[in-house]
PLY file of the C-alpha trace (Angstrom):
ply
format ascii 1.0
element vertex 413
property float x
property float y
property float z
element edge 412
property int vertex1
property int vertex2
end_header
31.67 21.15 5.19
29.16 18.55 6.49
26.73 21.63 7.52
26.61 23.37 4.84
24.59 19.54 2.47
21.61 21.09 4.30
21.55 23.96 1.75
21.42 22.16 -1.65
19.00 19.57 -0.03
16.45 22.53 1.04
16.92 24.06 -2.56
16.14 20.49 -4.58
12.92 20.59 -2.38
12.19 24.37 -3.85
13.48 22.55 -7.27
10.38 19.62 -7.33
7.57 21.26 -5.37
5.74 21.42 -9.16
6.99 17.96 -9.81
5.31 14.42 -9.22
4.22 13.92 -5.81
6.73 10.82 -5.43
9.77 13.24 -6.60
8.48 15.87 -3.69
8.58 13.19 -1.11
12.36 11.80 -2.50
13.29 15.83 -1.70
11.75 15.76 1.46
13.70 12.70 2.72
16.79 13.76 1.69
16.32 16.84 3.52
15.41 14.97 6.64
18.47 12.89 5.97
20.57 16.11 5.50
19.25 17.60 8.77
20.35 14.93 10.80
23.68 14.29 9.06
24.69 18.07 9.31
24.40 18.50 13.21
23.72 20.94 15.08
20.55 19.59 16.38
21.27 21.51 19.64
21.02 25.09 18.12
17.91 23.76 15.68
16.38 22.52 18.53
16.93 25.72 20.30
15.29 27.65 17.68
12.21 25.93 17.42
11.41 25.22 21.14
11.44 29.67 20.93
9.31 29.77 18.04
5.74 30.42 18.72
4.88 27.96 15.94
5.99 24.82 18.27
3.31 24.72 20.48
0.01 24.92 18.46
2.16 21.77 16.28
3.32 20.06 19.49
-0.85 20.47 20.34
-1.71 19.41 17.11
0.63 16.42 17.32
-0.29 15.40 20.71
-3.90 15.29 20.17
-3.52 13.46 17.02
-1.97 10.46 19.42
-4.33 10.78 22.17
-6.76 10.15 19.68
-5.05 7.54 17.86
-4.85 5.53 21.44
-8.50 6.17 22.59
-10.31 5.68 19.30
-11.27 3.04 16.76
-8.74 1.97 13.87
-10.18 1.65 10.09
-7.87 0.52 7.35
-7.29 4.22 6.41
-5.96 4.24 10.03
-2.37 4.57 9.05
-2.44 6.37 5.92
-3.86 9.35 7.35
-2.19 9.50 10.61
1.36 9.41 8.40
-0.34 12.38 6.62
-1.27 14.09 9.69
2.26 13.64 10.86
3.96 14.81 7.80
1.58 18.40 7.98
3.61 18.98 11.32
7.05 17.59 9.87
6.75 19.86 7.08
6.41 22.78 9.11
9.21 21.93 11.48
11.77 21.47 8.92
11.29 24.63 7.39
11.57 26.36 10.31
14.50 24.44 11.36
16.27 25.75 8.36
18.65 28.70 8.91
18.59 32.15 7.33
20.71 31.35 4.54
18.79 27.27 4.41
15.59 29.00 3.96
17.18 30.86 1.17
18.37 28.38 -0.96
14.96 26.53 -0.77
13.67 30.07 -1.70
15.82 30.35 -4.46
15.03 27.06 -5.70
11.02 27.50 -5.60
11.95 30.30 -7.69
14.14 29.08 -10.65
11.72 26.20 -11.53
9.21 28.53 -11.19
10.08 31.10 -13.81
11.63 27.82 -15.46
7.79 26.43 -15.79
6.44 29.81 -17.16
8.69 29.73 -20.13
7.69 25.90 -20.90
3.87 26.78 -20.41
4.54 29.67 -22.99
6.44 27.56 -25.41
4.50 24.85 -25.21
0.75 26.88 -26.33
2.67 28.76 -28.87
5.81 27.50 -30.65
5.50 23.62 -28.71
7.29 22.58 -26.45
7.60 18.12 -25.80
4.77 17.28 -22.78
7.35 15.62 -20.41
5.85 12.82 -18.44
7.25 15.15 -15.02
5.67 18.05 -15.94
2.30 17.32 -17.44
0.56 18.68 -14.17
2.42 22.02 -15.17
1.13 22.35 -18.66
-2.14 20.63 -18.83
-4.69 20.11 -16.33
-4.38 16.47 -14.50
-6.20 16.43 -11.09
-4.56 17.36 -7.72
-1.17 18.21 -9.15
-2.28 20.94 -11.25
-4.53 22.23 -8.40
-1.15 22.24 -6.37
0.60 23.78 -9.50
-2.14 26.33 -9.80
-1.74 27.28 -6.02
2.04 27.62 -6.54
1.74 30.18 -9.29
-0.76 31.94 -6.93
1.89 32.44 -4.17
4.65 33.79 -6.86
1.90 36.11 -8.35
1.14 37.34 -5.01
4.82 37.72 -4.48
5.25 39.32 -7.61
2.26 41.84 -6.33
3.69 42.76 -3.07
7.28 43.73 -5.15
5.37 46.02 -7.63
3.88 47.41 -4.74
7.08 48.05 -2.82
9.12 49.34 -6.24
5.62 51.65 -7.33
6.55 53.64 -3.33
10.10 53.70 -4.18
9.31 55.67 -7.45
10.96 52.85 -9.55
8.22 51.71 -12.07
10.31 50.06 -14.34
10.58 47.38 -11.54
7.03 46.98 -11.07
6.26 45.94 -14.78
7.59 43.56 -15.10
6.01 42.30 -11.65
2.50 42.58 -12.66
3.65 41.45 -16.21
3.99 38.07 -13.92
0.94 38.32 -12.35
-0.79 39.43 -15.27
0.63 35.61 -16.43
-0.34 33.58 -13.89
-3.59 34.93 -13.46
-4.00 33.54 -17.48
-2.60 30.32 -16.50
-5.01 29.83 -13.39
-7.91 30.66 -15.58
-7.07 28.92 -18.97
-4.26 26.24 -18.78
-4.85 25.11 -15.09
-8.46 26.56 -14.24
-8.60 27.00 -10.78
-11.29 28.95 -8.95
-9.30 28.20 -5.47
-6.22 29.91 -7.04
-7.96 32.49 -8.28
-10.13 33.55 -5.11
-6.70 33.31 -3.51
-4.91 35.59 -5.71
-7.81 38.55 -5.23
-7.47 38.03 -1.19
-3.76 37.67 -0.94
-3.57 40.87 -3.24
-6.19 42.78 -1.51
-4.50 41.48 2.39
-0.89 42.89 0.99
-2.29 46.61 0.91
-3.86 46.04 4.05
-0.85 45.06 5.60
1.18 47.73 3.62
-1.36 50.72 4.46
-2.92 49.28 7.81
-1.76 52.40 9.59
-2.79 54.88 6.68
-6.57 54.48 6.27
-6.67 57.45 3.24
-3.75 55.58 1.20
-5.21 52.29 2.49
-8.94 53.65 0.99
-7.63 54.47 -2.41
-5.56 51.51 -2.59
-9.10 49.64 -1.98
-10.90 51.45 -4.32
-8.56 51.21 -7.45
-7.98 47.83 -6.84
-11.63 46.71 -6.91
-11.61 48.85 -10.32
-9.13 47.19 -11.67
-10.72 44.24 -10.46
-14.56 44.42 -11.66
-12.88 46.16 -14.96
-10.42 43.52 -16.00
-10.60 39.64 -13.94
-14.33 39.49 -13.05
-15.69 41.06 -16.41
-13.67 38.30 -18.20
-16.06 35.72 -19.99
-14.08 32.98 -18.85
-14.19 33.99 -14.79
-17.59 34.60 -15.13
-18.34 31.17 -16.38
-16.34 29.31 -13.78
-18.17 31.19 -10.82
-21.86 31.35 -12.64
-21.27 27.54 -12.91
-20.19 26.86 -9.45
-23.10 28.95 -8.14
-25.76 26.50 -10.53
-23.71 23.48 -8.89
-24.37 24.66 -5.70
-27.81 25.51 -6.65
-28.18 22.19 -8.00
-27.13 20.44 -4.91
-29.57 22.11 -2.87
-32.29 20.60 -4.67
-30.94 17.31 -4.36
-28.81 16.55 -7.75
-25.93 14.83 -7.52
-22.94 14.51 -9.85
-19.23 15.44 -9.47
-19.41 18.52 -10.37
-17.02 20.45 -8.02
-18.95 22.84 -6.22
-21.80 19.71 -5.39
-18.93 17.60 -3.99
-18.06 20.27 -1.53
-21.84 20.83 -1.09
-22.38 17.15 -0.27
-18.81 16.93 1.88
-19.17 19.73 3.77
-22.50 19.27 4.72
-22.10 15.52 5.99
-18.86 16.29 7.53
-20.12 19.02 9.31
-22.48 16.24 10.49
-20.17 13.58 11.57
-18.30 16.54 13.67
-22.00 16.95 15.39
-22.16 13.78 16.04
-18.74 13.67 18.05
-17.49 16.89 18.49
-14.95 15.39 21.33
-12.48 12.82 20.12
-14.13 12.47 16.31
-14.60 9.30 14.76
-10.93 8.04 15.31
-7.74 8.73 12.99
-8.71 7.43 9.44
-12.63 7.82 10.03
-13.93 9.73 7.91
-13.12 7.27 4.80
-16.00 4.91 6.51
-18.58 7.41 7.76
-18.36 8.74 4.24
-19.59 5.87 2.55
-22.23 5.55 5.53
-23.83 9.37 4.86
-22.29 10.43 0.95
-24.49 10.01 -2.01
-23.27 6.77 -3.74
-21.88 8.34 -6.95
-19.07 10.33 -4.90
-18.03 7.14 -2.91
-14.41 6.90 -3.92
-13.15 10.14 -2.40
-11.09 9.88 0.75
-10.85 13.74 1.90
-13.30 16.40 2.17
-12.11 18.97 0.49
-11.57 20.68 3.76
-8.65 20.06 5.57
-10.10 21.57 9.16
-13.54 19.03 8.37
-11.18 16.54 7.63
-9.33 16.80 10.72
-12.73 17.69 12.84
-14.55 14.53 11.63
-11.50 11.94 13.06
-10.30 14.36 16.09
-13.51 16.45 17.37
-13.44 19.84 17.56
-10.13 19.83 19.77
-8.26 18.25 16.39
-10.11 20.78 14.01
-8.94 23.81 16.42
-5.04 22.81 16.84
-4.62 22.07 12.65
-6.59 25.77 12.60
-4.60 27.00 15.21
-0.88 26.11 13.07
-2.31 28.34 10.34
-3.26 30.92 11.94
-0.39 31.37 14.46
1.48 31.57 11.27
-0.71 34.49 9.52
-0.20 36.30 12.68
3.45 36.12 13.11
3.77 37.22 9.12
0.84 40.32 9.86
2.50 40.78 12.70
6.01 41.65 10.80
5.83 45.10 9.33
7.61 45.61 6.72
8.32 43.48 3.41
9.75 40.08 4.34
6.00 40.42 6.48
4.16 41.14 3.64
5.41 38.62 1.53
4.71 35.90 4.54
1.48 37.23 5.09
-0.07 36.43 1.40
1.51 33.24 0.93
0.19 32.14 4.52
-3.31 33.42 3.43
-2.84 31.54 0.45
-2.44 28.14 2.80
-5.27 29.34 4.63
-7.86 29.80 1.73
-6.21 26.64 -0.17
-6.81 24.20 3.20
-10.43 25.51 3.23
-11.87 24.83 0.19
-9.33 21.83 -1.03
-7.48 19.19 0.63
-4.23 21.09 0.67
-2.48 19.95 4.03
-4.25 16.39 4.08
-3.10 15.59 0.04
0.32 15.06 -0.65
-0.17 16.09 -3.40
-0.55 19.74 -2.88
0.29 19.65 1.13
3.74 18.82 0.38
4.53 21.72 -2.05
2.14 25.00 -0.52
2.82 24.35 3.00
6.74 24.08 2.72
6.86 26.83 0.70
4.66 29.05 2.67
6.82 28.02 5.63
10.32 28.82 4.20
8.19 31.96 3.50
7.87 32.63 7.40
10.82 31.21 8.40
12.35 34.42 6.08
10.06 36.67 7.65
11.02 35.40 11.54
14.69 36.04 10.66
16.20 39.34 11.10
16.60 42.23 8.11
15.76 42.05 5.06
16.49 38.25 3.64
14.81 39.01 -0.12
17.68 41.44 -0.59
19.86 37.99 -0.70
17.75 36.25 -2.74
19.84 36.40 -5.84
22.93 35.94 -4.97
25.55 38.56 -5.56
29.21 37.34 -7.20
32.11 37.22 -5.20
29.99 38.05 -1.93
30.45 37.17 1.47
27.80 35.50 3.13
26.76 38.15 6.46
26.85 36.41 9.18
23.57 37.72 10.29
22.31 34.60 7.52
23.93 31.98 8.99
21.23 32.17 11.48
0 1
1 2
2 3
3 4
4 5
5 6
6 7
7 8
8 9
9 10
10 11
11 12
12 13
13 14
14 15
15 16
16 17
17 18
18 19
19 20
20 21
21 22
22 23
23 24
24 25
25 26
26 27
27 28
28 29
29 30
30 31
31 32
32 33
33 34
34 35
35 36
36 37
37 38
38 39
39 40
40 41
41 42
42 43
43 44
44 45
45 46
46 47
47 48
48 49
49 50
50 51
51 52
52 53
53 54
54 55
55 56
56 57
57 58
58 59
59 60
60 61
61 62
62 63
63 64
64 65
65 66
66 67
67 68
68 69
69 70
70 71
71 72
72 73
73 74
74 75
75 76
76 77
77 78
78 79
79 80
80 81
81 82
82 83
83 84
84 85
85 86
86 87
87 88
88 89
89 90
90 91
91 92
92 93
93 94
94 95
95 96
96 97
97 98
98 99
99 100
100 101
101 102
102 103
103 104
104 105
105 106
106 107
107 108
108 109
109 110
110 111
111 112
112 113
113 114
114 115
115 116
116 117
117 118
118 119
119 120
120 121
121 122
122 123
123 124
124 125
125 126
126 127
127 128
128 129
129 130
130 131
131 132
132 133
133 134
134 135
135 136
136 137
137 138
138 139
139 140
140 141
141 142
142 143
143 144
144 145
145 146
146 147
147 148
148 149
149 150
150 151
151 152
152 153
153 154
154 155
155 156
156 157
157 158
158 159
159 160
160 161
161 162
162 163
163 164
164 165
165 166
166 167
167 168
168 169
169 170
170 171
171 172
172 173
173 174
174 175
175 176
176 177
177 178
178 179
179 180
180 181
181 182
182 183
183 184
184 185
185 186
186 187
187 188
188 189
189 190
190 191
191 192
192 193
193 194
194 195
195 196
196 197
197 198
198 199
199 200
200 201
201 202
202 203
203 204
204 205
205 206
206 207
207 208
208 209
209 210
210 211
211 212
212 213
213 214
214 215
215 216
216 217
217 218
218 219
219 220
220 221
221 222
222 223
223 224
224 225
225 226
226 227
227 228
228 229
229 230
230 231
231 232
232 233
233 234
234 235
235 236
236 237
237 238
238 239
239 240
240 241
241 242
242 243
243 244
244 245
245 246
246 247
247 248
248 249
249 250
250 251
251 252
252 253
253 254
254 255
255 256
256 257
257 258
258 259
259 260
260 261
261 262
262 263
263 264
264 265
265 266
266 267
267 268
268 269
269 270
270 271
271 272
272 273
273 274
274 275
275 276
276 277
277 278
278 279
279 280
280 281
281 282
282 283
283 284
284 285
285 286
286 287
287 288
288 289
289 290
290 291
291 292
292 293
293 294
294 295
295 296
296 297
297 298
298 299
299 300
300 301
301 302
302 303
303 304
304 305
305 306
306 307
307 308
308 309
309 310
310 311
311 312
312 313
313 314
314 315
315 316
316 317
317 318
318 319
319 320
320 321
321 322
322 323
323 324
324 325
325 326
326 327
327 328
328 329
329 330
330 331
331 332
332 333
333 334
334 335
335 336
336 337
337 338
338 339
339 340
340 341
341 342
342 343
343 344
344 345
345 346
346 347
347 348
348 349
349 350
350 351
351 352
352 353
353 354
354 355
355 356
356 357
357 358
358 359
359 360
360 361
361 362
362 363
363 364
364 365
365 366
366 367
367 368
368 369
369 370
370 371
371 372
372 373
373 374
374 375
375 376
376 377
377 378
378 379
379 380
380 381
381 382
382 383
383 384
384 385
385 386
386 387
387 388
388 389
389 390
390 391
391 392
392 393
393 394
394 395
395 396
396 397
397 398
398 399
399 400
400 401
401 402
402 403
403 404
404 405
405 406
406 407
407 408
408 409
409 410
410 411
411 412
């Protein structure tokens, strides 16, 4: 049936979010495309207009034009207002999807995800052929990886929240091999595709899910707390290689303070954040105009770090062209989002809640909405994420799906 090409098109997005940024966009088309061609726009339409994510968007969206019409245009003009514009199209075709729709896209993140794990094994001990599409998977290239990185993040923290849920159902043979995956990712984010982002990520998203599992039992929610930070100081932070990463980003920042400049990471943020911060100052109202930043960049940054064209912030990025009001709305989608997954008590909640916090930590210290890159991987997948927890019952139950089953109707929704 016609309605039903929305399903595969949602999953091939889940299929390429680790792919090439130009394969992402192909999947993201064709899901448009499918949208439209399926109909039912009435009942999608319906169910967006009630979801409290459409207003902070419409906000964003609407003070991205105002701006647009009242501002000055730079030849990053229209580059970055098709970026803004795709942030709030991503999030409104996720949670456009149905049920079932989210599901597939679900399922889809999650075969190419285990998929990727076994090449990354293969490839640093038996070998496995470096493949032109997946070279941000097994080596570090730039913004890919970072995405990459961040994906693996949201399935460890997925994989966390299960062995949490099977360790209080008295089934421990679940949980291994849950943290066995976490245990694996948290290699991969610290060897193959070093990422301190991913990795600061990973120890809040882990340390939010017993918050949200235990936030009405302080004594469980205490011991959780404390074993957790044991594990923690006893196994990631006393590892040689984490301790490297952070000692070095603390000289960088060190370093920038005293006016050196190179490209190491932590001085580009140093350097970014502290002139964008500037250029908000400077016009906290309306900004700079849509594609600004670019050119007020090359007026305050040192010379060496000319050629970037995002601050590694996305809320700075979006504060610099559209004032503070711009900053607030992009600030305000996130969040609305973290509180509709805290908000959700039970599992399908919990899972939601990391992989927003994920977004949150990812789109303040990279440019994870503003880089398509990584914004068109993280944020659809941390939306199909709470478009699953906004839907009735239990929809990881469904996850795999089970031979010969009926679909419930209650996922056709």
């Amino acid at each position: 049936m016609r309605k039903n090409i929305v399903r595969p098109a949602a999953m091939f997005w889940g299929l390429t979010v680790f792919m090439p940024v130009g394969v992402t966009y192909v999947a993201a088309f064709l899901l448009l495309i499918a949208l439209f061609a399926a109909g039912g726009w009435r009942e999608r339409a319906v169910r967006l207009r009630g979801n409290p994510m459409w207003w902070p968007v419409i906000a964003y969206v609407a003070w991205t034009l105002v701006v647009l019409s009242l501002e000055p245009h730079y030849p990053q003009t229209g580059s970055n207002l098709v970026h803004g514009l795709r942030i709030a199209a991503t999030v409104l075709m996720a949670l456009a999807l149905t049920q079932e729709e989210a599901l597939w896209a679900l399922r889809g993140f999650w075969i190419i995800g285990l998929v990727n794990l076994v090449m990354i094994a293969l490839y640093y001990t038996v070998g496995f052929p470096m493949l032109e599409a997946w070279r941000g998977v097994l080596v570090l290239v730039g913004n890919k990886s970072i995405s990459n990185a961040l994906l693996f993040t949201i399935m460890a923290a997925t994989a966390f929240v299960f062995a949490l849920k099977s360790l209080m159902e008295h089934r421990p043979w679940r949980a291994v091999p849950a943290f066995a995956l976490v245990l694996a990712v948290i290699a991969i984010i610290t060897l193959t595709l070093p990422s301190r982002t991913s990795l600061l990520a990973l120890l809040i998203a882990s340390a939010a899910a017993c918050v949200h599992k235990w936030r009405r039992q302080l004594e469980l929610l205490a011991v959780a707390i404390v074993i957790g930070g044991a594990v923690v100081a006893a196994g990631i932070w006393n590892s040689p290689t984490v301790q490297q990463k952070f000692e070095l980003g603390m000289q960088e920042i060190e370093a920038a303070q005293g006016g050196a400049v190179s490209e190491g990471s932590w001085v580009v943020r140093y350097y970014m954040y502290r002139d964008t911060a500037r250029m908000i100052i400077d016009r906290p109202l309306a900004g700079w105009g849509i594609g600004g930043w670019t050119e007020q960049w090359h007026l305050r940054g040192p010379k060496l770090l000319a050629d970037y064209n995002m601050p590694h912030n996305d809320f700075l990025w979006m504060g610099s062209q559209a004032g503070v009001p711009g900053s607030l709305c992009l600030l305000a989608i996130v969040l609305t989002a973290i509180w509709l997954a805290w908000r959700r008590d039970d599992v399908a909640g919990r899972h939601a809640f990391v992989a927003t916090l994920i977004l949150l930590v990812a789109t303040s210290l990279n440019s994870a909405l503003r880089d398509a890159q990584i914004g068109l991987s993280i944020l659809w997948v941390s939306m199909v994420y709470l478009r699953l927890a906004q839907a009735p019952g239990d929809s990881w139950r469904a996850l795999v799906p089970q031979r010969n089953a009926a679909v419930p109707a209650r996922l056709q929704t």
